[in-house]
BAVEXBA-524668 format. One line per 2 residues: number of its first residue (from 1); their letters; for each residue x, y, z of C-alpha. Coordinates in steps of 0.02 Angstrom, whole numbers, plus 50000, padded with zeros to 5 digits. Layout:
NUM	A	X:Y:Z; ...
# end
This chain:
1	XX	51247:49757:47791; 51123:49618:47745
3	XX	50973:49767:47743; 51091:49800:47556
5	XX	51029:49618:47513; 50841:49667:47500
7	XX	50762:49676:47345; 50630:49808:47305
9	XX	50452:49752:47258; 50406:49645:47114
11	XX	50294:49782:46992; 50161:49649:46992
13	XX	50124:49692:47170; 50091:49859:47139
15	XX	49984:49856:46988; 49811:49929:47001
17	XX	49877:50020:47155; 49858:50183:47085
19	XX	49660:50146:47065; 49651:50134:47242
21	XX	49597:50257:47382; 49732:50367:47457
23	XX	49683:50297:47625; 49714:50124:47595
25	XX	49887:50037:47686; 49984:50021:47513
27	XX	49994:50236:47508; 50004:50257:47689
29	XX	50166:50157:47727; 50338:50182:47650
31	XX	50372:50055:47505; 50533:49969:47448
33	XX	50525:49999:47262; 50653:49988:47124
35	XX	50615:50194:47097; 50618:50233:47246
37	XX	50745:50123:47353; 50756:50072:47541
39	XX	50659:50165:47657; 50726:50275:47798
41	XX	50735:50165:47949; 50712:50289:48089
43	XX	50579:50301:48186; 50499:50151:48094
45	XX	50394:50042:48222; 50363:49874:48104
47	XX	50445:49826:47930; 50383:49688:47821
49	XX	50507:49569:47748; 50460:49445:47610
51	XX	50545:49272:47623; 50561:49124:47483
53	XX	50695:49010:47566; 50584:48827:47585
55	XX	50744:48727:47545; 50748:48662:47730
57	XX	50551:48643:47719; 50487:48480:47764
59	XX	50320:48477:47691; 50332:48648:47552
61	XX	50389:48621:47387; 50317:48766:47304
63	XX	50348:48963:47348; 50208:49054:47387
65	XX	50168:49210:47290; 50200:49374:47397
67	XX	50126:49479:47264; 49964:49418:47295
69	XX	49988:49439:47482; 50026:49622:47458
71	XX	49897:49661:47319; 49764:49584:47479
73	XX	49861:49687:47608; 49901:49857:47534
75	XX	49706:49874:47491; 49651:49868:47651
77	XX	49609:50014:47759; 49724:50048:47921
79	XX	49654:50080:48079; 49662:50236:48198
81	XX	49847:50187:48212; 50004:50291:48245
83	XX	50114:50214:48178; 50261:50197:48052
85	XX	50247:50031:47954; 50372:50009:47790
87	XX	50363:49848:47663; 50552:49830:47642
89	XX	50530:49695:47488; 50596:49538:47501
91	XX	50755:49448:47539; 50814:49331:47399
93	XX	50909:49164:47436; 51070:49136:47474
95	XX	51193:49047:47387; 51156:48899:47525
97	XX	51022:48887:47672; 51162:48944:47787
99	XX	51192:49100:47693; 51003:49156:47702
101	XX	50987:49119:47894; 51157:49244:47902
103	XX	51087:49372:47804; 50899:49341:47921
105	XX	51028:49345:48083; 51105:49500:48032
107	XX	50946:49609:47956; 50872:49545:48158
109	XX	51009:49592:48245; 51003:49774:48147
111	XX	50824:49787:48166; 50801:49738:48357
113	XX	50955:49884:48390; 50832:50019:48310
115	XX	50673:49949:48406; 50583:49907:48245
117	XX	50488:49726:48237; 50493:49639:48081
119	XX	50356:49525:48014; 50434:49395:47891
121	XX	50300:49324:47788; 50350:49143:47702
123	XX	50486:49042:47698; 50477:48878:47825
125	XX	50459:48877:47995; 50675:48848:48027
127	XX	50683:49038:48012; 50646:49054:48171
129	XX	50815:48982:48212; 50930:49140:48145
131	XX	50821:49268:48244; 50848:49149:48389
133	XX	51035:49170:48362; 51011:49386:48353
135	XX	50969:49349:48567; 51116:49229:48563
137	XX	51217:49383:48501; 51151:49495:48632
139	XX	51165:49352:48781; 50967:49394:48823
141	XX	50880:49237:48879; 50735:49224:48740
143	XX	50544:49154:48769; 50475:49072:48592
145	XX	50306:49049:48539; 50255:48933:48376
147	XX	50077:48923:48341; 50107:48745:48266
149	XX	49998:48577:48229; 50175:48493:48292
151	XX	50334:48523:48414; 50448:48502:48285
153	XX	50594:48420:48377; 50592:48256:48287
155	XX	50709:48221:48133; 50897:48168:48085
157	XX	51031:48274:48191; 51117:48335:48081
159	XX	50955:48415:47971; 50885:48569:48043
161	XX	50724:48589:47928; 50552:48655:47976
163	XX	50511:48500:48065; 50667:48487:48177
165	XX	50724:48683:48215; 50674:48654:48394
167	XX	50819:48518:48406; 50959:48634:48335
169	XX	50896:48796:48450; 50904:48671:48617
171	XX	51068:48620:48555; 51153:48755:48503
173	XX	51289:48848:48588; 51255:48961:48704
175	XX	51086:48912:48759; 50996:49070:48811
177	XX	50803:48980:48774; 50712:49006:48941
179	XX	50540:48922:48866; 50464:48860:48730
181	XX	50266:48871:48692; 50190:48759:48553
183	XX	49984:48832:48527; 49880:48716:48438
185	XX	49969:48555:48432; 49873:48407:48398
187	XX	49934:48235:48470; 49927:48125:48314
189	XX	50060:48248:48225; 50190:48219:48403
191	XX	50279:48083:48426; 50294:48024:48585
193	XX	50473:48057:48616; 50440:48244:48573
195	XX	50317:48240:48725; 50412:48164:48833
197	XX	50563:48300:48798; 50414:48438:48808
199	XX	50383:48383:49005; 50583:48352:49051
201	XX	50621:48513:49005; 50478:48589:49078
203	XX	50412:48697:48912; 50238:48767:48894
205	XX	50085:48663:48769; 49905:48702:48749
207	XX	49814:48580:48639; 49702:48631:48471
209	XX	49540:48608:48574; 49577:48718:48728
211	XX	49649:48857:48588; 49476:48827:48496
213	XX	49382:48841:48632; 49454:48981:48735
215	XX	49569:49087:48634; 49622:49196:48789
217	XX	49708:49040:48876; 49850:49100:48727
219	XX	49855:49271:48765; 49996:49270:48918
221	XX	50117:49155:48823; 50132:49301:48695
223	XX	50152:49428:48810; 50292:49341:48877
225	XX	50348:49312:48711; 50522:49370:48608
227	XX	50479:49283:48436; 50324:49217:48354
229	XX	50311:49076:48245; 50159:49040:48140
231	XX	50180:48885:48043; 50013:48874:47922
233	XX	49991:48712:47903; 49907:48742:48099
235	XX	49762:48774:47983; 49600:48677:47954
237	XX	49562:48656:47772; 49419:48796:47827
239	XX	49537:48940:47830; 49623:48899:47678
241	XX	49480:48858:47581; 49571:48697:47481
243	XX	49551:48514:47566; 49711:48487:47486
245	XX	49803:48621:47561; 49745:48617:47754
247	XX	49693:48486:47888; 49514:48394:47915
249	XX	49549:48477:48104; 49642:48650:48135
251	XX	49657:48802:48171; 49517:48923:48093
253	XX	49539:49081:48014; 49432:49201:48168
255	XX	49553:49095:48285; 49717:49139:48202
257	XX	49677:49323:48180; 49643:49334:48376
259	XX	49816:49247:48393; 49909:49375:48290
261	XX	49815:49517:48374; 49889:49456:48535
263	XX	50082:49444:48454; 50053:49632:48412
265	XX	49982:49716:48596; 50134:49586:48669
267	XX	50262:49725:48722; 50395:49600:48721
269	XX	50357:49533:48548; 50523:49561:48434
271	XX	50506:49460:48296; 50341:49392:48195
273	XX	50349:49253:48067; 50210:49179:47956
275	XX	50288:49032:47883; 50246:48866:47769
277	XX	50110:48978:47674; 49964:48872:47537
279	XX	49951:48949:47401; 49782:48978:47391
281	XX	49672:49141:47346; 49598:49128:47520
283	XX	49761:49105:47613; 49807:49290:47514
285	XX	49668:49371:47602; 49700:49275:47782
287	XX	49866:49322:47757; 49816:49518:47709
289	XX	49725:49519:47878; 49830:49440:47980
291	XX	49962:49540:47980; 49815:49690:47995
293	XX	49784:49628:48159; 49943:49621:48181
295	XX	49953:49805:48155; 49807:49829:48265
297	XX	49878:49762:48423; 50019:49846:48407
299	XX	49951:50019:48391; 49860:49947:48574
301	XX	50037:49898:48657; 50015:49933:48839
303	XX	50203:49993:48881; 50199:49881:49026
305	XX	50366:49801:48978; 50463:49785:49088
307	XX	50345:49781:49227; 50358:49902:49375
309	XX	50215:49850:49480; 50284:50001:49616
311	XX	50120:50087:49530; 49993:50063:49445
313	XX	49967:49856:49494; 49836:49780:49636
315	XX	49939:49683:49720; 49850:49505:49776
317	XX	49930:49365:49925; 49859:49195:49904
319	XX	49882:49057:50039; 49914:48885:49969
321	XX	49919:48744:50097; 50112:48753:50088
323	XX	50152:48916:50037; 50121:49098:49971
325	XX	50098:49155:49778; 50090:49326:49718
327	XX	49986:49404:49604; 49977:49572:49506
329	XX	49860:49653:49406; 49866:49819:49315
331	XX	49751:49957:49329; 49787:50007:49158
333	XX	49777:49851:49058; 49666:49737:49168
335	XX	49793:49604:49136; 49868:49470:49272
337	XX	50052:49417:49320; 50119:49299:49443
339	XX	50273:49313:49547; 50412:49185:49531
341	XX	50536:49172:49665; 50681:49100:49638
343	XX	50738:48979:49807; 50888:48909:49743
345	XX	50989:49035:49862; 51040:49002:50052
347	XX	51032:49212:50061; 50861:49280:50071
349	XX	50959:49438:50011; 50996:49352:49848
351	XX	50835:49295:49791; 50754:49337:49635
353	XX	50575:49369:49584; 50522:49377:49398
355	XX	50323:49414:49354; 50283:49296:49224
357	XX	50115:49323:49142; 49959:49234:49180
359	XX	49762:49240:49169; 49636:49287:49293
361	XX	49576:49114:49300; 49762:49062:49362
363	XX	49726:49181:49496; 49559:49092:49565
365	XX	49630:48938:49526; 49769:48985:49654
367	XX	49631:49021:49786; 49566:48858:49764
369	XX	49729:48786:49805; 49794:48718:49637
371	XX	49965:48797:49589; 49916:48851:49400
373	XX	50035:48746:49257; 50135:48899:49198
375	XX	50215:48934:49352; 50262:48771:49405
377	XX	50348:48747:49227; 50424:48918:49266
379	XX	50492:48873:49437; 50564:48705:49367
381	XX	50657:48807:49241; 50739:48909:49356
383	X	50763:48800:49499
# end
């Protein structure tokens, strides 16, 4: 089992940690240490992995240091959460690229069967591409959302790196993607071609400024989200406090916070990765509170996956000039979904109707007759 391959955490991390309060996160959560060994899994509801494979990285040459990561994260204070979060050390590099995305593939696959979401913290963004291959093994259509400055579907065929994983998951046999969401690109970083394959195949984009501007817009692409993808260099030189380690425009560090809050209340979320990490003493403390947020909107998760709208949804009928959409929103939650019929079938008997998610602004821009984006991109998909 590739959970064997994890190492326990460095002693540096956990120097000073007796000086702390007892209620801080490093003595409230179970710790992978060399005295102690692996955790017990069960019942476990998140497990932090640290990651140092950049050898497919197209812009990091240097690792990033996890033990200043924890040192920021284990001295902060939880919130009023119930739940079971473990730091199960960090997975060292295999013997080739290949061999660490087997050993990420199998610790996801083992993970997702016990129900526990993993956060893996470094490494570059072509991670995603093994926990992509965990849905493969289960034949589950997958959603995936990457908070990126970039598509990253550009580069030589035959190279998967951070800057081309997109290309390889597409390609790849069998093909269970149902959509892809890029947050926060910025045009000058996409080349043209990678637009142009963004609109054939129908995927998801919201542009830096509209993310800047209106967080929320984000929120239902995470809720309909299986893995998260946070590739740093998203960030404005701002957040990372080092001109020489982030971008003149960006994403800042309220903005990202909000954006990991939403991974965590996403029911559907099964994977988390924070990827192509500056090394910088502010990035440790972003980093810290991150995945705190993290932590916070999980401990909020609605349980409204999957959605039964039998109870506990208004149900709302909008006439377009040519036809009828669907709308639900939940008493509980106060959050909104759209219905998606599939048409493709001569038997009214046979069609299908999925919910994807949506805001309420969708809605009233349904009862101004304008069909909102996310559902036409979703009915191309599956038409």
């Amino acid at each position: 089992m590739s959970l064997e391959l994890l190492v326990p955490i460095e002693n540096e991390a956990l120097i000073g940690m007796s000086l702390l309060p007892n209620q801080v996160l490093g003595k409230r959560i179970a710790l992978h240490t060399a005295t102690s060994g692996l955790p017990d899994l069960q019942g476990l509801n998140v497990a932090i992995i640290g990651l140092q494979e950049y050898r497919n990285s197209f812009f990091t040459t240097t690792q990033y240091d996890l033990n200043a990561f924890r040192k920021e994260w284990y001295s902060l204070y939880p919130g009023n959460w119930s739940l079971k979060i473990a730091d199960l050390g960090n997975l060292p590099n295999g013997s080739t690229v290949d061999d660490t995305y087997f050993a990420i593939k199998e610790i996801g696959y083992h993970l997702k069967q016990m129900n526990i979401v993993p956060v893996f913290i470094g490494g570059s963004h072509d991670v995603i591409f093994p926990l992509y291959q965990v849905f493969q093994t289960f034949n589950q259509l997958v959603n995936v959302v990457s908070v990126d400055r970039s598509f990253d579907f550009s580069q030589e065929d035959e190279l998967i790196s951070g800057r081309s994983y997109m290309s390889r998951i597409i390609m790849d046999k069998p093909n269970v993607l149902f959509n892809y969401t890029n947050l926060g690109y910025q045009n000058y970083y996409c080349a043209t071609e990678e637009k142009d394959l963004m609109n054939k195949l129908f995927f998801d984009s919201i542009r830096l400024g509209e993310v800047l501007d209106t967080v929320a817009l984000s929120e239902p692409a995470f809720r309909d989200a299986d893995i998260v993808g946070m590739d740093m260099k998203c960030l404005s030189w701002s957040a990372t406090a080092d001109p020489l380690k982030g971008n003149p425009n960006g994403i800042d560090s309220r903005t990202i916070c909000a954006l990991t809050r939403y991974a965590g209340i996403s029911d559907r979320v099964s994977f988390l990765g924070i990827h192509e990490l500056p090394s910088t003493p502010m990035m440790d403390q972003l980093l810290a509170q991150m995945v705190w947020y993290f932590l916070e909107g999980f401990s909020l998760r609605f349980d409204e996956y999957p959605i039964a709208v039998t109870q506990g949804f208004i149900k709302y009928s909008v006439a377009l000039s040519d036809q009828t959409m669907v709308f639900y929103k939940s008493e509980k939650s106060q959050r909104w979904w759209m219905e998606l019929t599939n048409h493709s079938h001569l038997n009214n008997k046979t069609q299908k109707a999925t919910l994807i998610a949506c805001t309420e602004k969708d809605y009233e821009s349904a009862t101004h007759d304008h069909i909102p984006e996310r559902w036409y991109n979703a009915m191309r998909r599956t038409n």
